[in-house]
Backbone as a printed PyTorch tensor [residue, N CA C, xyz], in Angstrom:
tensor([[[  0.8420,  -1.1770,   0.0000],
         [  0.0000,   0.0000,   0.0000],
         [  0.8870,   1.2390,   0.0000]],

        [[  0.6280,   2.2780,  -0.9950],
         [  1.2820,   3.3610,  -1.2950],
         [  0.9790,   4.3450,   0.0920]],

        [[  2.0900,   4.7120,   0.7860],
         [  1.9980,   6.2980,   1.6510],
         [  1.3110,   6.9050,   1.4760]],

        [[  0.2220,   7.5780,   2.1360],
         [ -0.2400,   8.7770,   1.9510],
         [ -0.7350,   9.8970,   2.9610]],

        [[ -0.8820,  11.1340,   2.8600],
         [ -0.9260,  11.7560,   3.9030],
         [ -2.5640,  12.8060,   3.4540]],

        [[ -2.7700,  12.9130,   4.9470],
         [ -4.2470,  13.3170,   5.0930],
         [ -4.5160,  14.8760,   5.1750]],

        [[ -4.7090,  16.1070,   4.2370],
         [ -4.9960,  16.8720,   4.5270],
         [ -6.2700,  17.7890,   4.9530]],

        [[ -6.7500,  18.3420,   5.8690],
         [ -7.7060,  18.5640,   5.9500],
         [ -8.5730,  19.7280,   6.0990]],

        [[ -7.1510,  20.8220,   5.8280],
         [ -7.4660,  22.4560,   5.7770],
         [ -8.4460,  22.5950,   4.4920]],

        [[ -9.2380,  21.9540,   3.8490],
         [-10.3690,  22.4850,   2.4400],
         [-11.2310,  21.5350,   2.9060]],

        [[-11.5560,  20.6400,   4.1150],
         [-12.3170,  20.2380,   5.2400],
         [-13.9740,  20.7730,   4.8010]],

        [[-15.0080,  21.0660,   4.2670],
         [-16.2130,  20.8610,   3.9920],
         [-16.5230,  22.4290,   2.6530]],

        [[-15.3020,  22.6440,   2.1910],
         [-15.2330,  23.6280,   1.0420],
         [-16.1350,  22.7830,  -0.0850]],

        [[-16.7760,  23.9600,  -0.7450],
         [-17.9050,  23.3360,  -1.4490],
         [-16.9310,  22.9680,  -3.0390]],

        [[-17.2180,  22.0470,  -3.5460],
         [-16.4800,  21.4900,  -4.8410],
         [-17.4380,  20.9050,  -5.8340]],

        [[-17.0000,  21.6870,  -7.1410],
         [-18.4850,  21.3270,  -7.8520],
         [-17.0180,  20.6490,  -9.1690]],

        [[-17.1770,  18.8050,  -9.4630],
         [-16.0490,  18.5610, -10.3620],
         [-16.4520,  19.0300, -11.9760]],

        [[-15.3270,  19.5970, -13.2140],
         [-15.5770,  20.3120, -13.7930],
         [-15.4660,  19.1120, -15.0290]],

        [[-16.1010,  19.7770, -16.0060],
         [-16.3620,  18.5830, -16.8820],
         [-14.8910,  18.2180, -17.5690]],

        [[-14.8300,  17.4680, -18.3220],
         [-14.0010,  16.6970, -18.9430],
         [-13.8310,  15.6450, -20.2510]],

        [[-13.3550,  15.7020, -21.4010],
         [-13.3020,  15.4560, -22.2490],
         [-13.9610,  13.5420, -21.9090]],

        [[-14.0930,  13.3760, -23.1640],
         [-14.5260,  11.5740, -22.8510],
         [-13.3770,  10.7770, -22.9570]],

        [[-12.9430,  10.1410, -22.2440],
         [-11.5990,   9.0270, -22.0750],
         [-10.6700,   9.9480, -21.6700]],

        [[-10.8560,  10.9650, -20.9750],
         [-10.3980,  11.4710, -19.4260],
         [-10.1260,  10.2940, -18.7780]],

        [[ -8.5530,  10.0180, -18.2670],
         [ -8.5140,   9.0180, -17.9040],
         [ -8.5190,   8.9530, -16.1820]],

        [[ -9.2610,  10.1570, -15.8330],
         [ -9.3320,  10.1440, -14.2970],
         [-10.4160,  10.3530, -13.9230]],

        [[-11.4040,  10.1070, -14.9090],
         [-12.7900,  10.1000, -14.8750],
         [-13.1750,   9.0000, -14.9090]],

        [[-14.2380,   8.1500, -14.2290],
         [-15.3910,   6.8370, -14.3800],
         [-16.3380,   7.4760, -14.8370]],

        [[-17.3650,   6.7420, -15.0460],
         [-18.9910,   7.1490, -15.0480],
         [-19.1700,   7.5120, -13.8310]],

        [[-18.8100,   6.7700, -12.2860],
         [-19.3480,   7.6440, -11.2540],
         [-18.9670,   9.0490, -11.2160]],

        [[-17.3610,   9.2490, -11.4640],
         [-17.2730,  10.8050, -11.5250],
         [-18.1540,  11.5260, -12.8400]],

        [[-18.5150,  10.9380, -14.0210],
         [-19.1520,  12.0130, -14.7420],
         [-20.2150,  12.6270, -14.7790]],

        [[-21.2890,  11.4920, -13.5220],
         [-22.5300,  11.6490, -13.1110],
         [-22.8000,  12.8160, -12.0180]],

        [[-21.5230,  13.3020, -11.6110],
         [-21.6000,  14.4710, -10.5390],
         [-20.8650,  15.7230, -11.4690]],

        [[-20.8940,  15.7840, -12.4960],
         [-19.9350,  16.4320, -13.1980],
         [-21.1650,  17.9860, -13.0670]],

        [[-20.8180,  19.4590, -12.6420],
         [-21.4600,  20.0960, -12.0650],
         [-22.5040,  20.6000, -11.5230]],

        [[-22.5150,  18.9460, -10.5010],
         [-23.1270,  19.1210,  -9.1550],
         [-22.2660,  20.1700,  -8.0910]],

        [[-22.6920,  20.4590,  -7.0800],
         [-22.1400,  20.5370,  -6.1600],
         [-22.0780,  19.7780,  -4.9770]],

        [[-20.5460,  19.3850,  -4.4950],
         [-20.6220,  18.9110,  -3.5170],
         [-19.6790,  19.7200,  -2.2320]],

        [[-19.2270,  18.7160,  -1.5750],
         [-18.2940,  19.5810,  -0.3410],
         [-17.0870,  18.1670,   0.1020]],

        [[-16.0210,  19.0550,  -0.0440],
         [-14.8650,  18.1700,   0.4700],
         [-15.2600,  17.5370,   1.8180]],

        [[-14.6310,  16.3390,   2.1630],
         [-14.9310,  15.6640,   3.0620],
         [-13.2320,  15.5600,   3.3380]],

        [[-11.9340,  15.4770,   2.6000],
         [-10.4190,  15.5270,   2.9110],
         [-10.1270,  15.2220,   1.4850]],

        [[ -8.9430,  15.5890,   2.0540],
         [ -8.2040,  15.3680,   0.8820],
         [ -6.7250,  14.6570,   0.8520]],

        [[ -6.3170,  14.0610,   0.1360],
         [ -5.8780,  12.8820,   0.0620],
         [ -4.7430,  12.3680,  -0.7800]],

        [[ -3.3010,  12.8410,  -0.2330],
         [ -2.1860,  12.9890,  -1.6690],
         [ -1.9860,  11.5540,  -1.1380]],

        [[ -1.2050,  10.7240,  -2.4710],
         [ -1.0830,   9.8120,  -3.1430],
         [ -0.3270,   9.8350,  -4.0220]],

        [[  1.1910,   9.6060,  -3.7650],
         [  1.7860,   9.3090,  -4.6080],
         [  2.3570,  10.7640,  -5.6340]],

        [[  2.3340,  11.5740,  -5.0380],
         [  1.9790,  13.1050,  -4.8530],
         [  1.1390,  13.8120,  -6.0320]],

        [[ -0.1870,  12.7750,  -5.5460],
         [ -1.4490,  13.0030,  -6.6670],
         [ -2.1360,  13.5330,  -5.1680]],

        [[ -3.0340,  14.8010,  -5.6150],
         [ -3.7500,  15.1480,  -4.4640],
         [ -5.6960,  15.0060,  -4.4100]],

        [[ -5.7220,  13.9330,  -4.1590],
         [ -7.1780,  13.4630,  -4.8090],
         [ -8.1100,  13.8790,  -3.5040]],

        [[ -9.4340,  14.7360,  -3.8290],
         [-10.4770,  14.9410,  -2.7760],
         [-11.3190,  14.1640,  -2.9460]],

        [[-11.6910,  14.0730,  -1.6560],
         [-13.1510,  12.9950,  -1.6340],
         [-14.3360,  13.7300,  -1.4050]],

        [[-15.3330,  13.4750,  -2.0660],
         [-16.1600,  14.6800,  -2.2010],
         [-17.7890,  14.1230,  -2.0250]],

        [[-18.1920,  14.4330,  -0.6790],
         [-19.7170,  14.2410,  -0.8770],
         [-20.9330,  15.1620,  -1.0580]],

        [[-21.6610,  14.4680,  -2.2270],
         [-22.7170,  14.9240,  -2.4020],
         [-23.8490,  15.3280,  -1.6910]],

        [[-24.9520,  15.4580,  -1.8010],
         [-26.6370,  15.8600,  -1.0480],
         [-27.1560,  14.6070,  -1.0980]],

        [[-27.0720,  13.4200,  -2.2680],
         [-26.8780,  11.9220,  -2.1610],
         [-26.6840,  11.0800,  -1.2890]],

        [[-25.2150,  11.8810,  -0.6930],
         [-24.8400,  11.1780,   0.7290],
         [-23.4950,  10.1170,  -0.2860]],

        [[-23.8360,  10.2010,  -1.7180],
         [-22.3060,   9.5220,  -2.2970],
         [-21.5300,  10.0080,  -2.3890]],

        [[-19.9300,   9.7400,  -2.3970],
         [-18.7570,   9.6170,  -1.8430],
         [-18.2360,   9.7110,  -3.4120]],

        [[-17.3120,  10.7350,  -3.7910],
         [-16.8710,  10.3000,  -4.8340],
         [-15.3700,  10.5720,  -5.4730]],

        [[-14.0430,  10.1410,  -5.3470],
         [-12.8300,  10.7110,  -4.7310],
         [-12.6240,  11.5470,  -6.7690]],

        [[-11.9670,  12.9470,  -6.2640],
         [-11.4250,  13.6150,  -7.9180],
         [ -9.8230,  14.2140,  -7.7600]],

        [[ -9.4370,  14.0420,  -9.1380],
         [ -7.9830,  14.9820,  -8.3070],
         [ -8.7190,  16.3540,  -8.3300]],

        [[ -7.6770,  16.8880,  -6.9920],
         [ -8.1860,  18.4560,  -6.5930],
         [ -8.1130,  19.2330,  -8.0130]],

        [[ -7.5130,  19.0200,  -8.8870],
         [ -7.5820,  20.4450,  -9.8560],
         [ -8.6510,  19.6490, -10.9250]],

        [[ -9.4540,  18.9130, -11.0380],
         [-10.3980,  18.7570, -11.2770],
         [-11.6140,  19.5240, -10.6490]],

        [[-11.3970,  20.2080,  -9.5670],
         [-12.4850,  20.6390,  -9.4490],
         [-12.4940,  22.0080,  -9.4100]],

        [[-13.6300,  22.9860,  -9.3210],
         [-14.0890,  23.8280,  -8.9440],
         [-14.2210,  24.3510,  -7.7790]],

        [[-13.4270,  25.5180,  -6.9320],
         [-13.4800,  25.1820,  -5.9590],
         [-14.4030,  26.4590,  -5.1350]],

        [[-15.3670,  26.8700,  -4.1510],
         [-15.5510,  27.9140,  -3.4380],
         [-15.1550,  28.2310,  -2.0180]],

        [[-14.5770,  28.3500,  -2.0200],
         [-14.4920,  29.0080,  -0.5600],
         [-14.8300,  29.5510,   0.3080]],

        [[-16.0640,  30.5290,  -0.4900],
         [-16.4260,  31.4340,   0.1460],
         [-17.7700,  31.1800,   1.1150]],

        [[-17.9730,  30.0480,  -0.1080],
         [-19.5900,  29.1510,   0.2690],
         [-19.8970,  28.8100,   2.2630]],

        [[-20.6180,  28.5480,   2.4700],
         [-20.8900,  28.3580,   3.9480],
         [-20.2180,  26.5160,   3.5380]],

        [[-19.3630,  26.6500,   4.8830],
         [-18.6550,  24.8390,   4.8800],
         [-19.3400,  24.1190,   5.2180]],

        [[-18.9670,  22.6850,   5.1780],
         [-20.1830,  21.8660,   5.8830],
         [-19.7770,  20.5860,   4.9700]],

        [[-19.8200,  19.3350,   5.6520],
         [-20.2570,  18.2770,   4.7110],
         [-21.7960,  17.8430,   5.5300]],

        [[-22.0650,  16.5020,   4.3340],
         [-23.7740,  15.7680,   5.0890],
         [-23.4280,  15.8880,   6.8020]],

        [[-22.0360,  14.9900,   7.0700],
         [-22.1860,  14.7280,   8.5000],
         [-22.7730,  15.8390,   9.1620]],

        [[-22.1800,  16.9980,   9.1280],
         [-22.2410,  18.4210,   9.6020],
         [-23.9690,  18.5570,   9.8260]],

        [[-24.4950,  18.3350,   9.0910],
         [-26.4580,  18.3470,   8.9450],
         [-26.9120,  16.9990,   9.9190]],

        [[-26.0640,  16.2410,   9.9110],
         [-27.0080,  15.1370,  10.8240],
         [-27.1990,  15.5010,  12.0850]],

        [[-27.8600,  14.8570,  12.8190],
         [-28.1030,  15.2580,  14.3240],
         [-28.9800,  15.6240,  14.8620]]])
């Protein structure tokens, strides 16, 4: 199993992933089905010093992108689902 380290300063920043040509090879069908939705970082996640976010939806699905795949706001109010439960 490859090293990796956990960052978590962009912690519930809203991320909407941006579209992408077809046979994008860092795209599935699950990532193209959220392709500008919005979601919200849940962490983020270098690999191999690939920096991939995991990103949940209003779904409640989970869906990991590299960070410059996405769109990012900042400014947005933070929050992931967990943040709403309770």
């Amino acid at each position: 199993m490859a090293a990796h380290r956990h960052q978590t300063s962009l912690r519930g920043v809203r991320a909407t992933p941006k579209p992408k040509p077809e046979g994008y090879p860092s795209y599935g069908p699950m990532n193209r089905r959220y392709v500008g939705m919005p979601g919200h970082i849940h962490e983020v996640v270098e690999i191999e010093g690939k920096r991939l976010a995991k990103v949940g939806f209003d779904d409640r699905k989970i869906v990991y992108y590299l960070l410059d795949d996405l769109e990012l706001d900042e400014s947005a109010q933070r929050g992931t689902f967990h943040d709403r439960e309770g």
